[in-house]
Each structure stands twice: as C-alpha cells, then as structure tokens.
Legacy VTK file of the C-alpha trace (Angstrom):
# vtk DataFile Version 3.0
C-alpha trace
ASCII
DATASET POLYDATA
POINTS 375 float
0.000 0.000 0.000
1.160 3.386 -1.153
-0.086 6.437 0.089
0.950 10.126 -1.884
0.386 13.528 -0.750
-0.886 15.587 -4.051
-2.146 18.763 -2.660
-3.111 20.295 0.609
-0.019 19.333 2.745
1.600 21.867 2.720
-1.088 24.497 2.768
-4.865 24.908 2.887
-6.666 24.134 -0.144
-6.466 21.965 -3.322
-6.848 18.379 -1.054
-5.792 15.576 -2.830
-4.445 12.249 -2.009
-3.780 9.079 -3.911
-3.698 5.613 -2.537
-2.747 2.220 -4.259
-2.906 -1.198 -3.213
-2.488 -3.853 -5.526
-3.843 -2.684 -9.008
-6.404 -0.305 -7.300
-6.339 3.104 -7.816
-8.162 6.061 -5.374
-8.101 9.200 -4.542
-9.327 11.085 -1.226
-10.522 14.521 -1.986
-9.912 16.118 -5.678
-10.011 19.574 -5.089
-8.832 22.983 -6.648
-6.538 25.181 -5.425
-7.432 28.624 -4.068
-6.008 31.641 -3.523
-2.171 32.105 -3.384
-0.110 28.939 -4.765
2.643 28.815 -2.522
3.182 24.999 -3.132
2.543 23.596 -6.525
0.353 20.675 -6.063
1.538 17.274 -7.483
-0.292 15.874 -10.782
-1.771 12.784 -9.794
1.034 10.362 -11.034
-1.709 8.200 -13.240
-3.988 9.118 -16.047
-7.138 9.848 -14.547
-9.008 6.799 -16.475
-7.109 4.375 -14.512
-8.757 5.787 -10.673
-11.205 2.886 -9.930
-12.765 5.218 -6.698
-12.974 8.921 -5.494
-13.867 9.335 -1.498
-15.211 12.609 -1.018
-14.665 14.065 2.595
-17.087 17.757 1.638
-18.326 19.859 -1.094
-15.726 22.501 -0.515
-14.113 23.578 -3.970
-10.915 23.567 -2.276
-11.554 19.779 -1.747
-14.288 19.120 -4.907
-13.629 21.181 -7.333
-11.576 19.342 -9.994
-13.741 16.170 -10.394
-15.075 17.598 -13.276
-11.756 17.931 -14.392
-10.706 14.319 -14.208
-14.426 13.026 -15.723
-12.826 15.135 -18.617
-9.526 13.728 -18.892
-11.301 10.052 -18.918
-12.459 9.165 -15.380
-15.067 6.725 -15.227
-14.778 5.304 -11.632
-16.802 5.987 -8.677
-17.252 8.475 -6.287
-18.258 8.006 -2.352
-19.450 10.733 -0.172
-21.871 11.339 2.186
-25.389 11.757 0.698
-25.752 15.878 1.722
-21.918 16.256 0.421
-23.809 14.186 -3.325
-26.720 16.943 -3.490
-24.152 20.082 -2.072
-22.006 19.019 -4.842
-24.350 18.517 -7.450
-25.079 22.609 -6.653
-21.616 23.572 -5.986
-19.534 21.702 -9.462
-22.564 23.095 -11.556
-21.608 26.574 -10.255
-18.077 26.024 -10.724
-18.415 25.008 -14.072
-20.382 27.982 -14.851
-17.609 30.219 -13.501
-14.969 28.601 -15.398
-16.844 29.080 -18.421
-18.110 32.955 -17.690
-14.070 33.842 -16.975
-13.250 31.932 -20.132
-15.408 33.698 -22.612
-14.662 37.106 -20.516
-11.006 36.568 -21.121
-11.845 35.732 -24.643
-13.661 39.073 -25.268
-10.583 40.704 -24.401
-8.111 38.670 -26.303
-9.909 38.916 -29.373
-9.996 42.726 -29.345
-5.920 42.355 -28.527
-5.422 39.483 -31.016
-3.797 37.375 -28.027
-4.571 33.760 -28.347
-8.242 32.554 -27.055
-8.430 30.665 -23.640
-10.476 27.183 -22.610
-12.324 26.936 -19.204
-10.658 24.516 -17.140
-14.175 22.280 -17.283
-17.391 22.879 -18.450
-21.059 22.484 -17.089
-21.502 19.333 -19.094
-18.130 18.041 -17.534
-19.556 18.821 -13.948
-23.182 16.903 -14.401
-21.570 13.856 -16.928
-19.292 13.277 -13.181
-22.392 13.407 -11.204
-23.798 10.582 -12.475
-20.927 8.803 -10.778
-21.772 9.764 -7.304
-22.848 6.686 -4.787
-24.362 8.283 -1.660
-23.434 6.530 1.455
-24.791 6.787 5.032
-22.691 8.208 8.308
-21.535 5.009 10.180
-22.114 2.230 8.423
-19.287 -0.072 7.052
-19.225 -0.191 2.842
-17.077 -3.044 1.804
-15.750 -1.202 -1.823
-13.982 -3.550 -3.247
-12.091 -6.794 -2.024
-9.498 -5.714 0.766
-10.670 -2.323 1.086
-13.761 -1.297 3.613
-14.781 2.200 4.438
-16.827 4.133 6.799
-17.863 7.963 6.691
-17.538 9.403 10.684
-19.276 12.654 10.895
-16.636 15.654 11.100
-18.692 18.854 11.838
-17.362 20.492 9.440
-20.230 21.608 6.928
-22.851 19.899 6.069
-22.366 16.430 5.158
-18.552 16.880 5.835
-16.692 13.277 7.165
-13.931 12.027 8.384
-13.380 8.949 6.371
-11.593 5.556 7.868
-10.145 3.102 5.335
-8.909 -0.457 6.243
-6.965 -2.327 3.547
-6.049 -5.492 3.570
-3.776 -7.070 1.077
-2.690 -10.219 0.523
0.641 -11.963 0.059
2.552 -9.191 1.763
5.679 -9.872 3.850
7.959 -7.914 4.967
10.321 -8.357 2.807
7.943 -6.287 0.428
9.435 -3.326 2.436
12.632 -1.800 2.694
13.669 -1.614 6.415
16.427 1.982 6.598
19.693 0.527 7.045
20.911 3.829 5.191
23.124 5.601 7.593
22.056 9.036 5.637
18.145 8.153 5.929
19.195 6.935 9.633
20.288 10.465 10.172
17.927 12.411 8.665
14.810 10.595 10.415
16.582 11.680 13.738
15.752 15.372 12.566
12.510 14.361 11.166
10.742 12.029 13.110
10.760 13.313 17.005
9.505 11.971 20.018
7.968 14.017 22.890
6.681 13.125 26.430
3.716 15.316 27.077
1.528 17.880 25.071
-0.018 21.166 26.571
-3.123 21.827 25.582
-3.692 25.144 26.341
-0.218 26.522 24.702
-0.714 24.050 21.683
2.686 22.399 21.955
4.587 19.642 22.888
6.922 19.460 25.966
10.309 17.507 26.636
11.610 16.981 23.464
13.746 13.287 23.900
16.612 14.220 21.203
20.480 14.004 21.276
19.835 17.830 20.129
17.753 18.894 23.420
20.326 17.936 26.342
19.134 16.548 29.636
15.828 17.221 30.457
13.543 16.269 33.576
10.167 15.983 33.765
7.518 14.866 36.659
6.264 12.211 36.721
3.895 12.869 40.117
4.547 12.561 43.395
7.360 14.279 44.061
9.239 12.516 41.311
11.271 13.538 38.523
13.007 11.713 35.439
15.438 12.764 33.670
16.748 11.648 29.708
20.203 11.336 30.040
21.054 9.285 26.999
19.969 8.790 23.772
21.486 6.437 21.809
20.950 3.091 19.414
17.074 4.007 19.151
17.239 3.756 23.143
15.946 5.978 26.128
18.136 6.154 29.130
15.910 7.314 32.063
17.574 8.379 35.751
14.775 8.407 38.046
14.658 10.221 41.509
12.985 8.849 44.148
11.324 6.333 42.069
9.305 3.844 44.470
9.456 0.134 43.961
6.680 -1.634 42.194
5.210 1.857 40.936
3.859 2.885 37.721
4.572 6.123 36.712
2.543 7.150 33.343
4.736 9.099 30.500
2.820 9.867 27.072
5.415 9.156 24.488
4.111 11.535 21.435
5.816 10.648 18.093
5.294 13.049 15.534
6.756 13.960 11.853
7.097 18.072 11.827
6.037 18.486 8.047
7.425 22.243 8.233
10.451 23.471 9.022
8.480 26.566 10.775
7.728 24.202 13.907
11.683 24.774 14.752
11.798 28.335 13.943
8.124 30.036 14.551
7.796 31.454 17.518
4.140 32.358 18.908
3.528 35.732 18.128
2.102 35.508 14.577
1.743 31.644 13.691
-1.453 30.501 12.499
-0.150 27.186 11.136
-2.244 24.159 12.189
0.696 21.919 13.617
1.734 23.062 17.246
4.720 24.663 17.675
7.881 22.853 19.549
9.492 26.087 20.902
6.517 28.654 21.664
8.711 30.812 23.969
5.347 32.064 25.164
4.543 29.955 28.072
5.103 30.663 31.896
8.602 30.113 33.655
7.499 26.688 35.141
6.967 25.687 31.710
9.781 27.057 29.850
12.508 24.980 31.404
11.427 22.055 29.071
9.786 24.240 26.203
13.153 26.365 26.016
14.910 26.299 22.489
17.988 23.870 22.995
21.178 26.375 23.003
23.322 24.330 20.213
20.210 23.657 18.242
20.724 26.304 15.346
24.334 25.564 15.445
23.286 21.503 15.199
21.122 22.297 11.944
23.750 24.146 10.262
26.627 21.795 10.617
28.177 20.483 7.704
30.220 17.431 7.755
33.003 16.950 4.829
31.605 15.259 1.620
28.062 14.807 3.068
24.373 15.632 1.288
22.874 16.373 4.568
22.694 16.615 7.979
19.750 15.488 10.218
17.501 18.610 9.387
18.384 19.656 5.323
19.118 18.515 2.311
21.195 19.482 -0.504
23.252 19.093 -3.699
25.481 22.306 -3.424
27.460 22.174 0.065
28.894 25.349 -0.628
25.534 27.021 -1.650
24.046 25.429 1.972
26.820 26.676 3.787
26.270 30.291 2.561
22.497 30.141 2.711
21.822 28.190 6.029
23.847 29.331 8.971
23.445 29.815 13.007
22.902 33.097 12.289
20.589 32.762 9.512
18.060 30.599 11.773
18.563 32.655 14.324
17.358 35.798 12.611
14.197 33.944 11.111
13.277 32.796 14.888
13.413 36.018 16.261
12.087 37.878 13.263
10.316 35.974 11.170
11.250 36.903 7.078
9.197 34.987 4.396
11.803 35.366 1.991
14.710 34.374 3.804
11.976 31.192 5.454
11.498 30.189 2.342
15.302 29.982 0.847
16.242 27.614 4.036
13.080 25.737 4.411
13.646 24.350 0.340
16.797 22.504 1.957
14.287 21.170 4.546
11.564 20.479 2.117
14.476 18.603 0.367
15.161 16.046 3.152
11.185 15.911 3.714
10.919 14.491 -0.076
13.493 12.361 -0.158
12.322 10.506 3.238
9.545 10.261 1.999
10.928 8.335 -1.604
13.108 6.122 0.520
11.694 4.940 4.039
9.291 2.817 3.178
9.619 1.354 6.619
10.327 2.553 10.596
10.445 0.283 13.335
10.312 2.163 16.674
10.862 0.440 19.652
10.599 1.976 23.563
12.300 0.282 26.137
11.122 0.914 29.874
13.760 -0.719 32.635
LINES 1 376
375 0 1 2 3 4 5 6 7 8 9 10 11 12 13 14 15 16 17 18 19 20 21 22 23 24 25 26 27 28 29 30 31 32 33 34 35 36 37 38 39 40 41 42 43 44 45 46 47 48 49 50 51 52 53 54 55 56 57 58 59 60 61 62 63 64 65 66 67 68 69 70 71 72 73 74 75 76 77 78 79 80 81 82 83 84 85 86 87 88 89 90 91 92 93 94 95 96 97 98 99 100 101 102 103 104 105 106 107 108 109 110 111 112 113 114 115 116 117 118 119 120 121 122 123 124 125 126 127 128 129 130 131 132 133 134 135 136 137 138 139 140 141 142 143 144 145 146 147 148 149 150 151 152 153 154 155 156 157 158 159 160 161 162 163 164 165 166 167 168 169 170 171 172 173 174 175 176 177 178 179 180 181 182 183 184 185 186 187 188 189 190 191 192 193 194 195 196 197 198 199 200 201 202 203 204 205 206 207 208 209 210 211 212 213 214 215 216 217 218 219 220 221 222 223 224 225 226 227 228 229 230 231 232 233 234 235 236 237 238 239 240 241 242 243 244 245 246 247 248 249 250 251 252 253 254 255 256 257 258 259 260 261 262 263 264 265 266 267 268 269 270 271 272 273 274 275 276 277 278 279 280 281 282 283 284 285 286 287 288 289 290 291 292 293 294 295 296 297 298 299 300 301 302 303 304 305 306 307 308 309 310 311 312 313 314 315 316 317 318 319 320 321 322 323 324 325 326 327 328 329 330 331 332 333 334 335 336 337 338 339 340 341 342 343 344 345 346 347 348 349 350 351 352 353 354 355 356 357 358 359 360 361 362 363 364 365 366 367 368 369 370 371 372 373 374
C-alpha cells in the first residue's frame, strides 16, 4: 500500500491524495486550489481513467472542485461521499463550471480585441453533471465493503454539512515484509533523527509539545507525580536512558510518548507571536517560567542544523546538492534571525533545503520500526 500527498499538505486548499494497493487506484478529496499557490500541487502520477474510486470528505471547492476535471480527462470510476456532500455538490460543481466558463469567454472578449490567443475553461457544465452521475451516496456510520481488501466508513466531522472524516482499512494479501525496505541507510538513519521526534507530554492550552527526547535537546527532567522527577540522560541506538529520583518500587509512573513527523520546518523556527499554522509549535517561547525549562529552544540547536560534515548531502535537518551554496544560505545566524524575526523570503530559501530532506524521506523509508524500552 502506497499512500501520496498531491495537494493540501503543505497548505490549505487543493486536497488531494492518492492511494494504491495492488492494481487499485483512489483518490481522497480532488479539489482545486485557491487563492495564493505557494506549493505547486503534485499531478496525480496516473492518467485519470485508470482511478477505480474517489472518497469525497465535503463539497468545498478547495476539496471538490476538480472532479469535473478528471471526468474530462477520462475518469469513469466511482465516487463516495456522504449523501448531503452528493446533493451540495451537485449545486456547488454546476456553479463552478459555470464560472470557469463565464471567466473563459470574458477573457476571450478581451483577447480577441488584442489578437492574443483565445483561452479554454478549465471544465465545463456538461463536464460537472456527466461526473455526477458517478456519485454513490453513502450513510454516516455504516461499514461499505468497496472492493475486495478495502472497507470504508464515513464518521461525521462537523465540518459543513455532510462533511466526514473517512476511515479506510486495507487489507492485502501476500505481503511480507520483505515487500518493504527496512532503513539501514546511515544518511536516511540520520535524517529521520531530525525528522521524526519523540515528545513526552503535550499542553493543551499553549498548543505544543513538551520535553523533546533528542540528542539535540540535552538533559531534560520531567515529573512524573509525586514528588518525582526523570530525567533523559542518553539517547542512543534508538534507546531511552531514564535516571529516576525517588522512584518507588513496584510503581507505575505514566509518561505519554508523542511521536510526531514536523512536516514544516516553521515548527523549529516560529515562535508564537504571529503563527497561524495548524501543527503546534515545539518552541513557543510564550509559556510561563514553570513551563519554559522544558519548552526552552535547545542552546546548540541552530548551530546543530547548520553543521556540515566533509563530503556529506545532509545533515539530520536539510538537504542538498550544493554544500557550498548550503553553507552560505543556512547558517546559526541565519536561523537565528528567522526565529526572532520571522522573514518569508529568507523562510522560504532555508526551508527548500528542509523540504528537500522531507521528499526524499519520503521516496526512501518505506519502513520505521520504533521500539521503547522501559527498565
């Protein structure tokens, strides 16, 4: 099973993911983008007449909006959403279509008179009610078995109107694990270290994590009730060394383990002020004093991201082909001016190196074993 991000993961609108699993082809949202582009979506990597089955999560354009598109490049598959997101969509693609077609022929008006070449709407209104036809309405709750190894069920999300959140099991046969490719890679070894984090506790209220368990965050302590503390003094070989204080015999002591994958290199750099992203932030810098002391940015961190070592691609935060070109474009400095005041320009030259190792985990690790060790 392959799963590909399209659109929308990087940004707002233009959803769009593609999943495979033996020789079946689906997508989860089509939609178009909106507003500014600042990340090209992905075409979707097959021709569209080869997508056996849409799943719908709203009617939202921004997750909708280019099914009429794909009916006209050959789709002939079928679509799932909820029944109100069939009928707000049979409204909504209709009016989309028109639109299309208005801004067409009033961009034509003009290029006639300017003897530019004509332009053609992206769909038309024939497009949008032709890919109606392939809407199946489906019912909140109840388990639809699509296809052999693949069951779905739409969970009410709140959102709109007929919005879901949609689970998916898949089943396929005949797969081992040798089917995957386990990272042996000491490059992909390293860069995972930068990429996939672990973190013991979440606040709520600040919408972050706390105690950050990386070679890059130092020793940290954190309670654990009752007077007691523990504190991460190694990390090493995948392994957590804990040194608890006045740890009682035969006592549990509940730690969270949070693992998460920070998509954007703004989680390291963002401070509070001013982020509206929808991923919490790791270093806030926003919180009370009791809080900061395991919120705090690590001191070496910006010095840790920048490093270079001789003849290497990357480090465990970046990627890139021109060491030189890295060198002069990422430095302590550099991060240290975006984190205190935040440039979109300058953001967006460093983050491309980050964006960079981001791809090419995603190409290559096919497979992550994580294993936590309590003693």
């Amino acid at each position: 099973m392959v799963l590909e991000f399209i659109g929308a993961d990087r940004e707002v609108t233009g959803s769009c993911h593609y999943l495979t699993f033996g020789d079946t082809h689906i997508l989860i949202d089509c939609g178009m983008e909106q507003g500014a582009d600042l990340y090209v979506n992905q075409e979707i990597p097959v021709n569209p007449s080869l997508i056996d089955y849409v799943f719908v999560t709203h009617a939202h354009i921004d997750h909708s909006g280019l099914l009429p598109l794909i009916y006209n490049h050959g789709f002939r598959g079928t679509i799932f959403a909820t029944k109100a997101t069939t009928d707000l969509c049979n409204i909504m693609l209709k009016d989309s279509a028109h639109i299309q077609e208005f801004e067409a022929e009033w961009k034509n008006r003009k290029a006639r008179r300017a003897g530019r070449p004509e332009v053609t709407p992206m769909y038309n209104v024939e497009d949008a009610q032709n890919v109606m036809q392939h809407f199946t309405p489906c019912d909140y709750n109840s388990v639809y078995e699509i296809c052999p190894g693949l069951k779905v069920r739409f969970v009410d999300a709140g959102h709109l109107l007929g919005s879901s959140s949609i689970e998916m099991w898949v089943t396929e046969e005949n797969v081992t694990k040798n089917d995957l490719t386990e990272v042996t890679d000491p490059s992909l070894q390293q860069l995972l270290e930068g990429h996939v984090l672990l973190f013991a506790g979440y606040n709520e209220k600040a919408g972050c994590y706390k105690g950050w368990i990386s070679r890059d965050a130092g020793v940290w302590r954190m309670s654990l009730g009752s007077g007691t503390e523990a504190a991460v003094i190694e990390v090493k070989s995948g392994k957590l060394t804990w040194n608890n204080t006045n740890a009682q015999k035969d006592t549990a002591y509940p730690v969270t383990i949070y693992w998460i994958w920070p998509e954007r290199l703004e989680s390291y750099l963002r401070k509070a002020d001013g982020y509206s992203g929808k991923n919490p932030l790791l270093f806030p810098e926003n919180l009370s004093s009791e809080e900061n002391a395991l919120l705090a940015l690590p001191e070496n961190l910006f010095a840790t991201m920048s490093k270079v070592e001789k003849n290497s691609s990357s480090n465990r935060y970046f990627r890139w082909e021109d060491s030189a070109k890295f060198q002069e474009n990422v430095t302590k400095d550099t991060l240290s001016q975006i984190r205190e005041k935040f440039n979109p320009a300058l953001y967006s030259m460093v983050a491309a190196y980050y964006d960079s190792a981001d791809q090419y985990l995603g190409k290559n690790v096919q497979y992550v074993q994580l294993k936590l060790d309590a003693q």
